[in-house]
N, C-alpha and C positions, 0 to 999 in steps of 0.2 A: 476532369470528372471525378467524383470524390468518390474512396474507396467502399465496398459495401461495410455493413455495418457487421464486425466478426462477433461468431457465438461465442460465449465466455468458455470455451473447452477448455478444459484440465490435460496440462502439456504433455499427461503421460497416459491419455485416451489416444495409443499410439500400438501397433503389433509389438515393435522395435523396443520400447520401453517398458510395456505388460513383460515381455520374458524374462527380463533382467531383474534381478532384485542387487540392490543396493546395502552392502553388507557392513561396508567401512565408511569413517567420512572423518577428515579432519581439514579443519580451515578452510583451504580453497579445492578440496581432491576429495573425488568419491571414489571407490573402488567396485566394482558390480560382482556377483557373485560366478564370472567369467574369468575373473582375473584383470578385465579392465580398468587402467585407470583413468579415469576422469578428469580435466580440469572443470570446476563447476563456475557455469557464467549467470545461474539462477540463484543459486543459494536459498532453496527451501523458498520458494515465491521471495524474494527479498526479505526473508526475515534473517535469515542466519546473518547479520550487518559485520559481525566481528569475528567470522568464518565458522564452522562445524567444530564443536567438543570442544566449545576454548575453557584451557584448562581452568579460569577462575572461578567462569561460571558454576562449571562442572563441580567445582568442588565447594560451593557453595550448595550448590540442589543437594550433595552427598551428603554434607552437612547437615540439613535441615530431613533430610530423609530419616537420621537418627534423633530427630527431636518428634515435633508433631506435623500432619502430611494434612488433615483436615478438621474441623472443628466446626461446621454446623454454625459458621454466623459471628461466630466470638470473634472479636481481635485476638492479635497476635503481633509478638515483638518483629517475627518476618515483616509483615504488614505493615506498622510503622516506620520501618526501616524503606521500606519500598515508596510508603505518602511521600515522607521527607525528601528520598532522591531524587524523588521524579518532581515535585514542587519544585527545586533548586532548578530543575531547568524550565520554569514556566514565568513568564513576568508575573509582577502582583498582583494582578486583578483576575487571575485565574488559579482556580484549585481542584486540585483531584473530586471527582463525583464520585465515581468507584469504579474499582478493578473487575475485568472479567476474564474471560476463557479465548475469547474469538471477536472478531472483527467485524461479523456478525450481532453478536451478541452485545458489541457497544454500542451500535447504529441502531438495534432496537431499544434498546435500555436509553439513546437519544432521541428517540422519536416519543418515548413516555414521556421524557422529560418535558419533552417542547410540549406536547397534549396537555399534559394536567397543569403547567405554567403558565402557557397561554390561554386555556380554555377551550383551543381550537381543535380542528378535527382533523386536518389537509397539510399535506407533504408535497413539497416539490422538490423534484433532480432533473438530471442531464442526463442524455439517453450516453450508454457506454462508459458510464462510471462504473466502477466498481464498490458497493458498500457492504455485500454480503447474498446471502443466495436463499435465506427465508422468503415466504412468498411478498410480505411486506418490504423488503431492505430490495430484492431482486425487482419488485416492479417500482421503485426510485428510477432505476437502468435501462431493464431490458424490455423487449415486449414479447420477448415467451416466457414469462413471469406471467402468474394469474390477476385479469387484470383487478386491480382495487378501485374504486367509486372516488377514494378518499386522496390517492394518488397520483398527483400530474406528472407526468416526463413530457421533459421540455427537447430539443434540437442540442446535442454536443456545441458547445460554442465553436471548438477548435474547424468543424467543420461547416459551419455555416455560417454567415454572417453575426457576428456578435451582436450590432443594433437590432436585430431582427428577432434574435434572441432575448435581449433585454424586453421588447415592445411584448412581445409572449408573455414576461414573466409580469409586466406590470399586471398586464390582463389578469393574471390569474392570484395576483397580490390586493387585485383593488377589493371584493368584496370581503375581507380582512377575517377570510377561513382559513388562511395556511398558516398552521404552525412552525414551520420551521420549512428553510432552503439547505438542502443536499450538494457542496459541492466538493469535488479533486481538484486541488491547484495543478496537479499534473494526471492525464489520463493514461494509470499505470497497464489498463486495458483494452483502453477504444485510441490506441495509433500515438500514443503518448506525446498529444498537443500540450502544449503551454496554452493555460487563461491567461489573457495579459492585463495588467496592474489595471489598465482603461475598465475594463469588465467588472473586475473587482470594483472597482471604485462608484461602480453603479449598481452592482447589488448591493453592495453594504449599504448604500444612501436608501437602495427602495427597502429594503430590512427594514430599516428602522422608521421609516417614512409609514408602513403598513405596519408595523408590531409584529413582525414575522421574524423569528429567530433564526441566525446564520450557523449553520453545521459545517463546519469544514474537517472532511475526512483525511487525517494524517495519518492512518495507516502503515502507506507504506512509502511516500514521501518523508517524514518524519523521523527526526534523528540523525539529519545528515546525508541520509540517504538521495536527498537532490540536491545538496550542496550545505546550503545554511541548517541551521538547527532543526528551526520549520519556517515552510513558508510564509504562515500566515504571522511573521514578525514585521518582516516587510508593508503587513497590509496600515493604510491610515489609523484604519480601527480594528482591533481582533475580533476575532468573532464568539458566537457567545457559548457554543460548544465545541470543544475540538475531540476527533476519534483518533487515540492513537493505539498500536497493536508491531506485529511482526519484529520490527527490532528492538522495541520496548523491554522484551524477554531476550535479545536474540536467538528467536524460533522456537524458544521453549512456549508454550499455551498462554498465552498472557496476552491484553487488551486494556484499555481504561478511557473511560469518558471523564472529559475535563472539560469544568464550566466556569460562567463568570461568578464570582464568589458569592452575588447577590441571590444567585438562583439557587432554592432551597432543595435538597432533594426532601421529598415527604414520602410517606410511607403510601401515597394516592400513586405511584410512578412504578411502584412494585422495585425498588430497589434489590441488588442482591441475585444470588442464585447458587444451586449447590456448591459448585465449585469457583465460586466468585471469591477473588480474594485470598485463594486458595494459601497456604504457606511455602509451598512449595514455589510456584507463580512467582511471589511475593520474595525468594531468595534470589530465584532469577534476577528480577527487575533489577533491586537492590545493587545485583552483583556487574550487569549489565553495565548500568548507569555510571555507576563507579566508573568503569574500563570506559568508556565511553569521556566521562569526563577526562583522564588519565592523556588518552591520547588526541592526537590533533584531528579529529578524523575529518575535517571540513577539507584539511588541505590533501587528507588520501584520496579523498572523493572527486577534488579537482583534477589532482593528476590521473586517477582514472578516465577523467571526462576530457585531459588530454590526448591522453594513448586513446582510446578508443576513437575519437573524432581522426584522429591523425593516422592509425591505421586502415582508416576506412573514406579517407577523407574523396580520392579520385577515383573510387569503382564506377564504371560508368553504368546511370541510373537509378545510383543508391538512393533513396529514399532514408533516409536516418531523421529521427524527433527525440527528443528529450531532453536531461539535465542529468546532471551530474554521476550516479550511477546506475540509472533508469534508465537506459533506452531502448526503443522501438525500431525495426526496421521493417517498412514497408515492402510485402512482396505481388506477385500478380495475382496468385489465389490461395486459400487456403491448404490446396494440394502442393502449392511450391512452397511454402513454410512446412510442411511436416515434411517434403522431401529434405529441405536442406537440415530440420533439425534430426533427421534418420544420419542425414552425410557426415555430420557435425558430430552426434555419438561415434559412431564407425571412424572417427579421426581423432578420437581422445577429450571433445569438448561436448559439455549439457549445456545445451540453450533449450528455452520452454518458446511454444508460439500457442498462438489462439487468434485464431480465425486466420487471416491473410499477413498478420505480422510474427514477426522472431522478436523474443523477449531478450536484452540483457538485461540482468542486475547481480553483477558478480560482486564480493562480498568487498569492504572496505578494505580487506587487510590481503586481500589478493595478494598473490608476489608479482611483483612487475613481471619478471620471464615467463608466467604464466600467462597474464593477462595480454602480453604481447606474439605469445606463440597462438595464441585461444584467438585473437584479432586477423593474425595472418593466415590460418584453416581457415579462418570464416572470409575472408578475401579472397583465398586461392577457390574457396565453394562461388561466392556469389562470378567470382570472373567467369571460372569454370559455365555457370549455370548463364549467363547473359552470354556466351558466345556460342553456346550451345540454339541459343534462340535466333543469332542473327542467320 
């Protein structure tokens, strides 16, 4: 029987985590203003990808802090700096649209895109993705989102029959209103299923079969964080927008929508916004990217996706999904994920949950004796809690 469908709770809508303020953080360790410390298996919702306060970054933002911090729309040498890097990791037939603030704020800035390109009106997603919490980006998801007229949610593939899902989406592709399809190659929120390559292979054919544009949100997939660069390399065809955000900056405000190069942004899409582009943002990315390219991080990501499969491999019951530094662990309710991530603080490790699942996504640069002690609490928790039930 498939699990219910969890609220997207914010992992620190918790008593245990409201008291504690969070005073220090560096790399993979937070310190609370208890004196505890932390191994963090979140890392700032996955965005911190190259740990907390890494010094390049850092001193990169410091740098640009004494130059200029905003400028109302103008370029800036930051800015350039930031197209360039992030281009380099995009194949050719994709280029930067533009920078923004939130991951939110790309997903709407991509839904303009698709409206005034295509002409069309209608958005489709997948129920339990994650693309943002505007009333628009939120009802792509969920259904306590207010509903929109303009917006179909379709069935999570991961948990329903895929062909049954595909037969849905035709339905709602044939009278040729949908601008654009909403998807997560991994669901970093609804129980972290893999789409499989089959799925892809048949929305990208109805995409272009309907003239409906493919969004694939890279978010927090994106950069290695499930292994490869991005998923959507792998795909036959790319798609024609990608969202990417969180490690882009690692966790400093940063976001950006990238499209196929033919697709013009025009001033009808309302490009831009106060702090779109920002310079600041903009030394982040820069300095990110850099480090990012610098090191190997596809193969840190894999051996994360070792140790953690491997310390968790025989609990009996485990429910585990995911890739490479994403994963999900399914539990019986909502009440038993906030119990074990209360147990899991009180033992030195942050894991976030929402709704009936525990989140990891501990940072690339993790230290292995961390990441293997932070594996075994959470072993010695779920044994604890499963023998407690027999």
């Amino acid at each position: 029987m498939p699990a219910k469908t969890p609220a997207p709770v914010h992992p620190v809508h918790d008593a245990l985590h409201q008291a504690r303020r969070i005073v220090w953080a560096e790399n993979d360790t937070l310190i609370d203003d208890a004196g505890h410390r932390l191994i963090d298996m979140f890392s700032a919702n996955g965005a911190a990808l190259l740990g907390h306060a890494h010094p390049k970054i850092a001193a990169a933002i410091k740098a640009q802090l004494d130059g200029v911090w905003l400028t109302g729309g103008l370029l800036t040498p930051a800015y350039d700096l930031a197209k360039t890097a992030l281009e380099s990791f995009l194949p050719p037939g994709l280029g930067l649209a533009g920078l923004y603030s939130t991951g939110m704020e790309a997903a709407e800035f991509a839904m303009r895109m698709a409206r005034v390109h295509t002409g069309r009106s209608d958005f489709v997603g997948f129920s339990c993705a994650m693309h943002g919490k505007s009333a628009a980006t939120a009802a792509l998801s969920w259904a306590n989102a207010p509903p929109l007229a303009h917006i179909h949610r379709l069935p999570e593939p991961g948990r329903c029959s895929e062909l049954q899902v595909i037969e849905q989406l035709e339905q709602c592709l044939r009278d040729h209103s949908v601008a654009a399809v909403f998807v997560e190659p991994v669901m970093g929120t609804g129980g972290g299923y893999v789409i499989s390559a089959d799925f892809y292979g048949q929305l990208i054919a109805l995409c272009q079969a309907h003239g409906s544009l493919l969004v694939m949100d890279e978010i927090l997939s994106g950069f290695y964080r499930t292994g490869p660069r991005f998923a959507f390399l792998s795909l036959p065809v790319h798609p024609d927008l990608v969202l990417l955000g969180k490690a882009l900056a690692n966790a400093f405000p940063a976001s950006a929508v990238v499209a196929r190069r033919d697709i013009r942004c025009t001033p009808a899409m309302l490009p831009g916004s106060t702090y779109a582009g920002n310079p600041l943002a903009a030394a982040a990315i820069a300095a990110t990217l850099d480090e990012l390219r610098r090191l190997n991080v596809s193969a840190m990501v894999a051996a994360i996706a070792t140790t953690i499969k491997a310390g968790l491999a025989d609990v009996p019951g485990l429910v585990l999904r995911g890739r490479g530094a994403l994963w999900m662990i399914e539990l019986a309710s909502p009440q038993r994920a906030s119990e074990m991530a209360k147990a899991l603080y009180a033992r030195g490790v942050f894991a976030s949950f929402t709704g009936n699942y525990l989140r990891l996504l501990p940072s690339a640069t993790i230290k292995p004796e961390n990441l293997q002690r932070a594996c075994q609490t959470l072993r010695d928790l779920l044994q604890e809690q499963e023998a407690t039930r027999v």
